[in-house]
C-alpha positions as CSV (number, residue, x, y, z in Angstrom):
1,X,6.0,-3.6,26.1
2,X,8.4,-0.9,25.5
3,X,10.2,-0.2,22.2
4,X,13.5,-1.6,23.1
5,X,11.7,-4.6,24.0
6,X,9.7,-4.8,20.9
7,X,12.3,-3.5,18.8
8,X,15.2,-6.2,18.6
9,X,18.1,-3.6,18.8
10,X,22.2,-4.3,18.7
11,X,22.4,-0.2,19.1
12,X,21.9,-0.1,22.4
13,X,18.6,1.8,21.9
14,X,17.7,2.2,25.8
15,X,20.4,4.5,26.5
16,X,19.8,7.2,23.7
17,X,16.5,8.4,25.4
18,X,16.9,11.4,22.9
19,X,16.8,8.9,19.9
20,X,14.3,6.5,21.7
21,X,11.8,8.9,22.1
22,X,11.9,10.2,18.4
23,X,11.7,6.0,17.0
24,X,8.5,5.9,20.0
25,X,6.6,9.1,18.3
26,X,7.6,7.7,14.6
27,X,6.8,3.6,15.9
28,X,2.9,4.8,15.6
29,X,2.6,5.9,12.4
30,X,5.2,3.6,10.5
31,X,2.2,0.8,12.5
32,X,-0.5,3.1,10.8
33,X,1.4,3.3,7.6
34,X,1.8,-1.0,7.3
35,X,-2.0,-1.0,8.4
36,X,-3.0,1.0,5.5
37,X,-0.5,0.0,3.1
38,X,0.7,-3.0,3.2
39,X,-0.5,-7.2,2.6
40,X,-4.2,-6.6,2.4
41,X,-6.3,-9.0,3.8
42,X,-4.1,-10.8,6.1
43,X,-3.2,-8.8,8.8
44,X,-4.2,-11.0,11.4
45,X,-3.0,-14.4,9.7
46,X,-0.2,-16.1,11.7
47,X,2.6,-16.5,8.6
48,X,5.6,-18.4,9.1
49,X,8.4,-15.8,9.4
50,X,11.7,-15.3,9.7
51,X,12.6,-13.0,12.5
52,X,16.0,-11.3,12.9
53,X,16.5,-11.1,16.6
54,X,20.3,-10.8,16.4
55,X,23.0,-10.8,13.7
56,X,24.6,-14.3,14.9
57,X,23.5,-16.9,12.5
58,X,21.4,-18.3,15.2
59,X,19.3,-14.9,15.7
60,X,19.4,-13.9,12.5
61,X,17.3,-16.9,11.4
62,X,14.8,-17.6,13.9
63,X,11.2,-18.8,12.5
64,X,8.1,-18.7,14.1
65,X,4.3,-17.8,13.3
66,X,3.6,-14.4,13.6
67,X,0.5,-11.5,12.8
68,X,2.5,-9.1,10.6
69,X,1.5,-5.9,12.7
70,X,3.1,-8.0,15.8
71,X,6.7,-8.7,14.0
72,X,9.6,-7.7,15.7
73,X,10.9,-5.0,13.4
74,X,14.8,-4.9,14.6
75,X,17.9,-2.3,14.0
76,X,20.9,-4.2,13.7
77,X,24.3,-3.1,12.3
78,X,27.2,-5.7,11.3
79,X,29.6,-5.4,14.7
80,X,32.5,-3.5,14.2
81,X,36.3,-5.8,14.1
82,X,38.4,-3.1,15.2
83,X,38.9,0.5,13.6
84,X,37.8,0.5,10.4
85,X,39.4,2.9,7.8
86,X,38.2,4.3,4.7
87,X,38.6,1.9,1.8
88,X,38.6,4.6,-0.8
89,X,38.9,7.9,-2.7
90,X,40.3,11.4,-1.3
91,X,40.3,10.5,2.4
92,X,41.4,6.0,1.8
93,X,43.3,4.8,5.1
94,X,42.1,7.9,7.4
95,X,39.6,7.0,10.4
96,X,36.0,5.7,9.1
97,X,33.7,8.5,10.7
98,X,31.2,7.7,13.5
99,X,29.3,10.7,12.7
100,X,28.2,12.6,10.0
101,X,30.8,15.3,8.8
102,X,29.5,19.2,8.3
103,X,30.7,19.2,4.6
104,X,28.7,16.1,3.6
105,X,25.4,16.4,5.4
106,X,23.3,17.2,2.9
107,X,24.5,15.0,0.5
108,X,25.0,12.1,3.0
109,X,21.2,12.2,3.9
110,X,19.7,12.1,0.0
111,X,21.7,9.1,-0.1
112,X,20.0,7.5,2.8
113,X,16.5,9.2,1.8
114,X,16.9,7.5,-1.7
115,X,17.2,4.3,0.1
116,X,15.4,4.6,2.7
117,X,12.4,5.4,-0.1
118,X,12.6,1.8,-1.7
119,X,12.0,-0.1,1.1
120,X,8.5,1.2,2.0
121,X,7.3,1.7,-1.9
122,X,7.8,-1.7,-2.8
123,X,5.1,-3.2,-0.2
124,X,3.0,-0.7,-1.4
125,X,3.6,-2.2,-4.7
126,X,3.0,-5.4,-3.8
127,X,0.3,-5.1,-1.2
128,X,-2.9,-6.5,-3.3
129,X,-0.9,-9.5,-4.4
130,X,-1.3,-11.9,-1.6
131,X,-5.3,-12.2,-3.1
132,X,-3.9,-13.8,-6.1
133,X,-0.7,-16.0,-4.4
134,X,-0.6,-19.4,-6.7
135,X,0.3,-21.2,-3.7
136,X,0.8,-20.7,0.4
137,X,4.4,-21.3,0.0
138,X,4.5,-18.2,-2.2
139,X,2.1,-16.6,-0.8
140,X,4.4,-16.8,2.7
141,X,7.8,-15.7,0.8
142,X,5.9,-12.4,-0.6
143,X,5.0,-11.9,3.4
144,X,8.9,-12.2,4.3
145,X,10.1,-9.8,1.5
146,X,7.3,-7.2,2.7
147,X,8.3,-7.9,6.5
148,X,12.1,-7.4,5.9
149,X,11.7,-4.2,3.4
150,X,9.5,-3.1,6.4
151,X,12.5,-4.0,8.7
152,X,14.9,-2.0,6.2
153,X,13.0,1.0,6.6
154,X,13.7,0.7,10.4
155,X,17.5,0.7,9.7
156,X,17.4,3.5,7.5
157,X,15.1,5.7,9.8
158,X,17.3,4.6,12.5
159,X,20.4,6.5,10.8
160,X,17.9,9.5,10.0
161,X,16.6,10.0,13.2
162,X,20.0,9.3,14.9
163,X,22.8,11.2,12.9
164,X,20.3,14.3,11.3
165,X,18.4,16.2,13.6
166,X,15.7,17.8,12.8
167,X,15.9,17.6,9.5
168,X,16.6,13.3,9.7
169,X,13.2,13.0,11.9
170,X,11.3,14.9,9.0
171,X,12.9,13.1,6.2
172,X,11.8,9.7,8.8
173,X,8.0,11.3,8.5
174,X,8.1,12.1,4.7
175,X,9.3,8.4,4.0
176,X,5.4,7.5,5.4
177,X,3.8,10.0,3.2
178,X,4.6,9.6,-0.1
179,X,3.4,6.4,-1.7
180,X,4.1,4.3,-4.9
181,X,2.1,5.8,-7.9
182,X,0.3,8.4,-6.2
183,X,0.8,11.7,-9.3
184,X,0.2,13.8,-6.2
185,X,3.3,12.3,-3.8
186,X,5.1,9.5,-5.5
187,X,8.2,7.8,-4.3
188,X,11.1,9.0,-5.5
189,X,12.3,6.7,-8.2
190,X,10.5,5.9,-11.2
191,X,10.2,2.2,-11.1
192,X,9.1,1.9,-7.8
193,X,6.2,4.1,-8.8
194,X,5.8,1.4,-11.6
195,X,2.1,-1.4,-11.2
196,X,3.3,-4.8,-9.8
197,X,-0.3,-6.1,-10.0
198,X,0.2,-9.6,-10.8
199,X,3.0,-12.9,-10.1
200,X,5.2,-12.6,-13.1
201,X,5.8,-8.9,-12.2
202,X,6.5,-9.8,-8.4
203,X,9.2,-12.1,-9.3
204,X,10.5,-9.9,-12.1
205,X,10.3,-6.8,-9.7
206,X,12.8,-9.1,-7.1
207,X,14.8,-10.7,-9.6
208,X,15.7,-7.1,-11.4
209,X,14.9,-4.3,-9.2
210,X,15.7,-5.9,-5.6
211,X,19.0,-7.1,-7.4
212,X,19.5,-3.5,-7.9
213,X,19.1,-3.4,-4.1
214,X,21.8,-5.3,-3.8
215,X,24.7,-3.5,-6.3
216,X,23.5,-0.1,-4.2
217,X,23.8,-1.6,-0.5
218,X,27.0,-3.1,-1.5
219,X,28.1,-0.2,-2.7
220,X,27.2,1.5,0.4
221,X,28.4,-1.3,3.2
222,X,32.1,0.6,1.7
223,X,31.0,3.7,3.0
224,X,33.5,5.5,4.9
225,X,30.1,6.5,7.5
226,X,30.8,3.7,9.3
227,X,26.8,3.3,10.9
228,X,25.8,3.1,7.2
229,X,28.6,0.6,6.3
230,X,27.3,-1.7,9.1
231,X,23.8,-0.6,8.3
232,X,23.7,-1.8,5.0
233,X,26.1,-5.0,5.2
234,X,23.3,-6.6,7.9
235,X,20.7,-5.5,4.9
236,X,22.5,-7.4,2.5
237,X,22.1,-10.6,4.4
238,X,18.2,-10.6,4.2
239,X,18.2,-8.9,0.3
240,X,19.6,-12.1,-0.7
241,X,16.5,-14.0,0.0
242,X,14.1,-11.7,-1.9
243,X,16.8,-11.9,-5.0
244,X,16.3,-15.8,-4.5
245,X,12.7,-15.7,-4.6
246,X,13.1,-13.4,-7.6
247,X,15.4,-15.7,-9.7
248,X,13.5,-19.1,-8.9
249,X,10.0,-17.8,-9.4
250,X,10.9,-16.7,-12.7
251,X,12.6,-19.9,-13.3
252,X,9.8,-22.1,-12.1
253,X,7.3,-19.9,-14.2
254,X,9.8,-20.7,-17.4
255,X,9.7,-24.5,-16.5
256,X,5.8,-24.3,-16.3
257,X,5.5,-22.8,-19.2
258,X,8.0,-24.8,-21.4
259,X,6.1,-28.1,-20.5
260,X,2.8,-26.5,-21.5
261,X,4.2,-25.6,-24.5
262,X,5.7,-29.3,-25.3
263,X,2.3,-30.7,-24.2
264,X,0.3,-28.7,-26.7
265,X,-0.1,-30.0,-30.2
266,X,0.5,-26.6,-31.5
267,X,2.8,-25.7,-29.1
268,X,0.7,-22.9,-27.0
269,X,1.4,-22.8,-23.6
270,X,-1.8,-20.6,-23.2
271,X,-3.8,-23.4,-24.7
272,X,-2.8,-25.0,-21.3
273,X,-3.3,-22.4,-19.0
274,X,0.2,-21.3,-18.7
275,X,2.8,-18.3,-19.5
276,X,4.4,-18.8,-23.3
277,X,8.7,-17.7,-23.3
278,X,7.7,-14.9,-25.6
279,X,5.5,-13.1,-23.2
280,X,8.0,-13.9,-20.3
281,X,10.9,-12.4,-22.6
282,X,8.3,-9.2,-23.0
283,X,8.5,-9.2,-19.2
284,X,11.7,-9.5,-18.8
285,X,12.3,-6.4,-21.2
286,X,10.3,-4.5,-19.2
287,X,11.7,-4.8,-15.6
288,X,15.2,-5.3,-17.0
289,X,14.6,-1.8,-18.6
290,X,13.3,-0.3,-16.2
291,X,15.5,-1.2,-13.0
292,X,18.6,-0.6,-15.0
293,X,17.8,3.0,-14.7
294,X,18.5,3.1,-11.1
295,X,22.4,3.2,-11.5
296,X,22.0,6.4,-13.1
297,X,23.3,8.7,-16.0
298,X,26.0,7.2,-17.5
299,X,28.5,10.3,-17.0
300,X,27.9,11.2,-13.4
301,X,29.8,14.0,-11.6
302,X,27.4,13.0,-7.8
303,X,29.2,9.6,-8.6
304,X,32.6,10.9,-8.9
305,X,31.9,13.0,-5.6
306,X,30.3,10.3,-3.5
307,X,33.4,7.9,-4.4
308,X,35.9,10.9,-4.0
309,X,34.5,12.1,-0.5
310,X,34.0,8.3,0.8
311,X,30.3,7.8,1.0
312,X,29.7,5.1,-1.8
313,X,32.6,2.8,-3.2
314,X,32.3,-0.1,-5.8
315,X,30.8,-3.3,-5.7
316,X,33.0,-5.3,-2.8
317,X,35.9,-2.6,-3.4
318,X,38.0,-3.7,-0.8
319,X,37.8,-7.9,-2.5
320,X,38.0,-6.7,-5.8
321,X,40.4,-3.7,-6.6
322,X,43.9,-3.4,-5.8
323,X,44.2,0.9,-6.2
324,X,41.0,2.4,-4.5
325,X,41.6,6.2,-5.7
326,X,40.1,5.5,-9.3
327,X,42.0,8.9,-10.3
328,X,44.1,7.7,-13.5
329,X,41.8,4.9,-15.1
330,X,39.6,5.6,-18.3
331,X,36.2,4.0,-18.8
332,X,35.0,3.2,-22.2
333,X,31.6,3.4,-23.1
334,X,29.5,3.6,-26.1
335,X,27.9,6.7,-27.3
336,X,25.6,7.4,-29.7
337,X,26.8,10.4,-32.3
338,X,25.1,11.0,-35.7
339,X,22.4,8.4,-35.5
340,X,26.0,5.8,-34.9
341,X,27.2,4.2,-32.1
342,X,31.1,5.4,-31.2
343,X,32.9,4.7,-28.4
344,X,33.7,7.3,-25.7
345,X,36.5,7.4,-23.3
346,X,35.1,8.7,-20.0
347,X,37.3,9.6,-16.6
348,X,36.5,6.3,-14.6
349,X,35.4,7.9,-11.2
350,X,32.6,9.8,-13.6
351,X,31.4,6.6,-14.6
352,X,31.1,4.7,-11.5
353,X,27.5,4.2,-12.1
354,X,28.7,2.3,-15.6
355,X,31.0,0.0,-13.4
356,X,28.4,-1.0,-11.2
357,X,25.5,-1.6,-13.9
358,X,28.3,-3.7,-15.4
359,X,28.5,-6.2,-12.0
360,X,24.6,-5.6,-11.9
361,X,24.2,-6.8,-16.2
362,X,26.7,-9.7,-15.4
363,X,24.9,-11.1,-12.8
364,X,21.1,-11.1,-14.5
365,X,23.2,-12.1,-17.3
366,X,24.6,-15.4,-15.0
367,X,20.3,-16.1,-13.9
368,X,19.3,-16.0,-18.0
369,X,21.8,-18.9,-18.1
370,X,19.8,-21.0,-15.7
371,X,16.3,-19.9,-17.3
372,X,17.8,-20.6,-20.7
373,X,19.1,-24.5,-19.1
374,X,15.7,-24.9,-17.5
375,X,14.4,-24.3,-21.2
376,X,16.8,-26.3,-23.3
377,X,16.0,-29.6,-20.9
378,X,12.7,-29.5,-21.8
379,X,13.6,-30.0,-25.7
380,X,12.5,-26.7,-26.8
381,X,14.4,-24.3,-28.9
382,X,13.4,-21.1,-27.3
383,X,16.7,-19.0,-25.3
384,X,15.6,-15.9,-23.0
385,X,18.2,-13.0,-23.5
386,X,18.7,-10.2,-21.2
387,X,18.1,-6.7,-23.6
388,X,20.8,-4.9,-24.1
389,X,20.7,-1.8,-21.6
390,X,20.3,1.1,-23.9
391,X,16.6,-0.6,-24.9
392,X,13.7,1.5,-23.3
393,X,15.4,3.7,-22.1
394,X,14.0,7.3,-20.3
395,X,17.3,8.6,-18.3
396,X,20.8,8.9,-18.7
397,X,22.4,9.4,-21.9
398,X,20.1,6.9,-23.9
399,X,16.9,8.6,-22.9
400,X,15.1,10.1,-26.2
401,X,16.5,7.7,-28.2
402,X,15.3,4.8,-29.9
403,X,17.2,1.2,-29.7
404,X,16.2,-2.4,-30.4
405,X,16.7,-5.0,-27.0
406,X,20.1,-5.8,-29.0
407,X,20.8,-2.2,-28.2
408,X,21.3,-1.4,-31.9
409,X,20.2,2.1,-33.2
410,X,16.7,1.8,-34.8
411,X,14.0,4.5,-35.5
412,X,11.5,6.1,-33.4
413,X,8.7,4.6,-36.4
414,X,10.4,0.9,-36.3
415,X,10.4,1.0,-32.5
416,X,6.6,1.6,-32.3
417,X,6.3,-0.7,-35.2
418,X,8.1,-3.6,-32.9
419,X,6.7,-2.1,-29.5
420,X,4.2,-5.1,-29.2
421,X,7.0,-7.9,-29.9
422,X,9.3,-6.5,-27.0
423,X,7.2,-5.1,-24.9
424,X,4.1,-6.4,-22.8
425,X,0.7,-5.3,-24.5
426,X,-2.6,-4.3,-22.4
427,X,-3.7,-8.1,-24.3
428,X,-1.0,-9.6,-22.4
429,X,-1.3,-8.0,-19.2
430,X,-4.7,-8.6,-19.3
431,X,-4.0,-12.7,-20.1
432,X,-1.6,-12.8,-16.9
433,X,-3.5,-11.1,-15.2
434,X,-6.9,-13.7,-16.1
435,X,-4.4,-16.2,-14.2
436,X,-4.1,-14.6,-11.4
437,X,-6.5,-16.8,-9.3
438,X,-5.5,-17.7,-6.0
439,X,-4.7,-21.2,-4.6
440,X,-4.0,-20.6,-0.5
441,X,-4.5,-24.6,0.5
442,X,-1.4,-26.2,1.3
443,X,0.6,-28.3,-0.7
444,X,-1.1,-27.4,-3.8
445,X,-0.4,-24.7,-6.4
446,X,-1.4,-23.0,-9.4
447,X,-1.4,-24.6,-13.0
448,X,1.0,-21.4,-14.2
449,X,3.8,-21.8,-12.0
450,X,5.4,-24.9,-11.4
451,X,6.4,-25.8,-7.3
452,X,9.5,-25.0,-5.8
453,X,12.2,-27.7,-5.4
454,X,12.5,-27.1,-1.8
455,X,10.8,-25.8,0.9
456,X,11.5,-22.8,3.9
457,X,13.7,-24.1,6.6
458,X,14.1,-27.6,5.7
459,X,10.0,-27.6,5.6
460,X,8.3,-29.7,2.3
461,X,6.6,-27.5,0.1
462,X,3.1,-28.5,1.6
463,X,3.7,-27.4,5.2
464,X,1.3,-24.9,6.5
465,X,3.0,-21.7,6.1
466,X,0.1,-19.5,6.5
467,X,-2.7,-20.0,9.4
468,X,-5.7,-18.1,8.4
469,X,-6.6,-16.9,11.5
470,X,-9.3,-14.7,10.5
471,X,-10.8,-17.0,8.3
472,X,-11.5,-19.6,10.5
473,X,-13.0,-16.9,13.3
474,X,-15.6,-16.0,9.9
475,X,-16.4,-19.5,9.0
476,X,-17.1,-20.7,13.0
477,X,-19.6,-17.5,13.1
């Protein structure tokens, strides 16, 4: 089968032979890369996927079982609806560009390298966790995100190899190299270099840090590189399913662990087998903290330039702001000076990354609602809060400093003394981790977690997601 059949394309792949022949030498080792790296252990299991074969809605979600190494790992951007123009900055109303401009090479392709980086560190991440899925219905959504942050790369290296040259197909091979907490060659970003070795962490890691993913594609889909734009816009389709599974694990961990605590005398969840609110709030500190670092420093002059030149706009710029130039606006943000916090006017295209962690706190904000609703019909007074976003913090203008999750100033001394109520402890890493124990029959589920309300594409929750192919060849020997 050749790549452009095996590769479900809306680029018209065939007829770049200078492009197709770079994606056929790099096809091998990304195959060799996911053999090493990602699910372990169920390679050759048929899983229930979702395949995007096109980006009609009929195409784009099109089941079937599938081996892993055998799924159909597409390049699709959004089609175009006419000439597009640039929705913002220095260059608004000219001519999108169809390829890359001199001036903003270099700068163009960190931007896709940063991306591009995500995709493949977070199966790394997650690779060991099918061993421990509380339930095939999980177990088969963890195979989707890996599949589709597989099928992200693809778009990304697309774009490299495509629009860069030389130096694009050697960014396409370093993207295989590095891997996710490796001291020697890590990925680029600190939180995807960060253990997501058991359950609560997966659906913290999609709830917070894929959520991320979806401030920074949207942000991109305004990109005045019009294959990007359409790139990323396609991406943003299939993000919203891992942001899903994200949202609803935690809340169906919260639910779990909220009737465990009702049903013990001394209201312990643990004494039941479950996860108690405080240690989920720990967790939710941590991941919160930690992806809300991705936006960036504060005061950013690479933001101002990116939104200036036309490579990265806001958060649905073209929905959601009447002026797209951002020159005269004033941002105000708080700033810590003498041990006080005072509040700093800031020129607004220097703190783009601000504006967009504000959509991105607004919006885990919104899912703490629903955790807190789940909680509150259950009887108990217990309410989840996000942490403020200076807490735990190690970049921007924060970074040093020592603040309690209500983001008010505290000592380095009273931190430490406090770490162990905000923070998870190796004692409670090691408890989630002690329920960790896998349960891959159908229609049954672990005593942590409590089932889903619904199933994948219209299918109960007790449908065989996951045909253990490989098992049944070892028990018939």
């Amino acid at each position: 089968m050749s790549l452009t059949d095996s590769i479900p394309n809306n680029v018209d792949l065939g007829s770049d032979k200078k492009l197709l022949r770079a994606l056929e030498k790099w096809q091998p080792d990304f195959l060799k890369w996911w053999g090493e790296m990602g699910p372990e252990g169920f390679q050759q299991d048929q899983v229930y996927l979702r395949t995007a074969i096109s980006v009609d809605p009929a195409g784009w979600a099109h089941y079937e079982y599938v081996k892993m190494p055998d799924y159909r790992w597409g390049i699709f951007l959004t089609p175009r609806e006419g000439e597009r123009a640039i929705g913002f900055g220095d260059n608004e109303g000219q001519k999108s560009w169809d390829e890359v401009p001199g001036e903003l090479r270099g700068i163009l392709r960190r931007i896709i390298v940063t991306q591009a980086d995500t995709e493949p560190a977070s199966v790394e991440q997650q690779r060991l966790l099918g061993k421990t899925a509380p339930s095939m219905y999980d177990l088969r959504n963890l195979f989707q995100v890996n599949v589709e942050e597989g099928r992200h790369l693809w778009a990304m290296v697309h774009l490299l190899q495509q629009y860069f040259g030389r130096d694009g197909r050697e960014e396409a091979d370093s993207l295989l190299v590095r891997r996710s907490g490796n001291p020697d060659t890590p990925r680029i970003l600190g939180t995807f270099n960060e253990k997501t070795d058991d359950w609560l962490s997966f659906f913290m890691f999609t709830m917070f840090t894929d959520r991320d993913g979806k401030y920074q594609l949207a942000a991109l889909s305004e990109s005045g590189f019009d294959p990007l734009a359409r790139a990323t816009q396609f991406m943003l389709t299939e993000e919203s399913f891992h942001l899903f599974t994200g949202e609803t694990g935690v809340e169906r961990v919260v639910q779990r662990g909220a009737e465990l605590t009702k049903a013990d005398p001394n209201g312990d969840a643990r004494k039941g087998g479950g996860i108690d609110l405080p240690t989920i709030q720990k967790w939710i500190n941590f991941w919160f903290s930690s992806a809300v670092e991705l936006f960036g420093g504060e005061i950013s002059s690479n933001a101002a330039d990116y939104f200036a030149t036309g490579l990265k706009g806001r958060f649905r710029e073209r929905e959601k702001y009447g002026e797209h130039r951002a020159m005269e606006g004033i941002y105000t943000m708080d700033a810590v000076d003498g041990g006080r916090l005072v509040q700093k006017e800031v020129p607004l295209r220097n703190a783009l990354n601000e504006v967009l962690r504000d959509e991105y706190v607004a919006d885990c904000e919104r899912a703490c609602r629903k955790w807190n609703h789940t909680v509150k019909k259950t009887g108990l007074d217990f309410e989840f809060k996000i942490p403020n976003r200076r807490f735990n913090r190690s970049m921007g203008m924060y970074a040093g400093m020592s603040f309690n999750p209500a983001g008010e100033p505290v000592t380095r001394e009273q931190f430490e003394a406090q770490r162990s109520d905000w923070l998870p402890t190796p004692e409670d890493r090691a408890y989630v981790r002690s329920l960790m124990i896998p349960v891959h029959e159908k229609g049954k589920i672990a005593n942590w977690i409590a089932p889903p309300k619904q199933g994948v594409d219209g299918k109960p929750f007790d449908w065989e997601y996951v045909r253990f192919e490989a098992s049944a060849e070892t028990s018939d020997a």
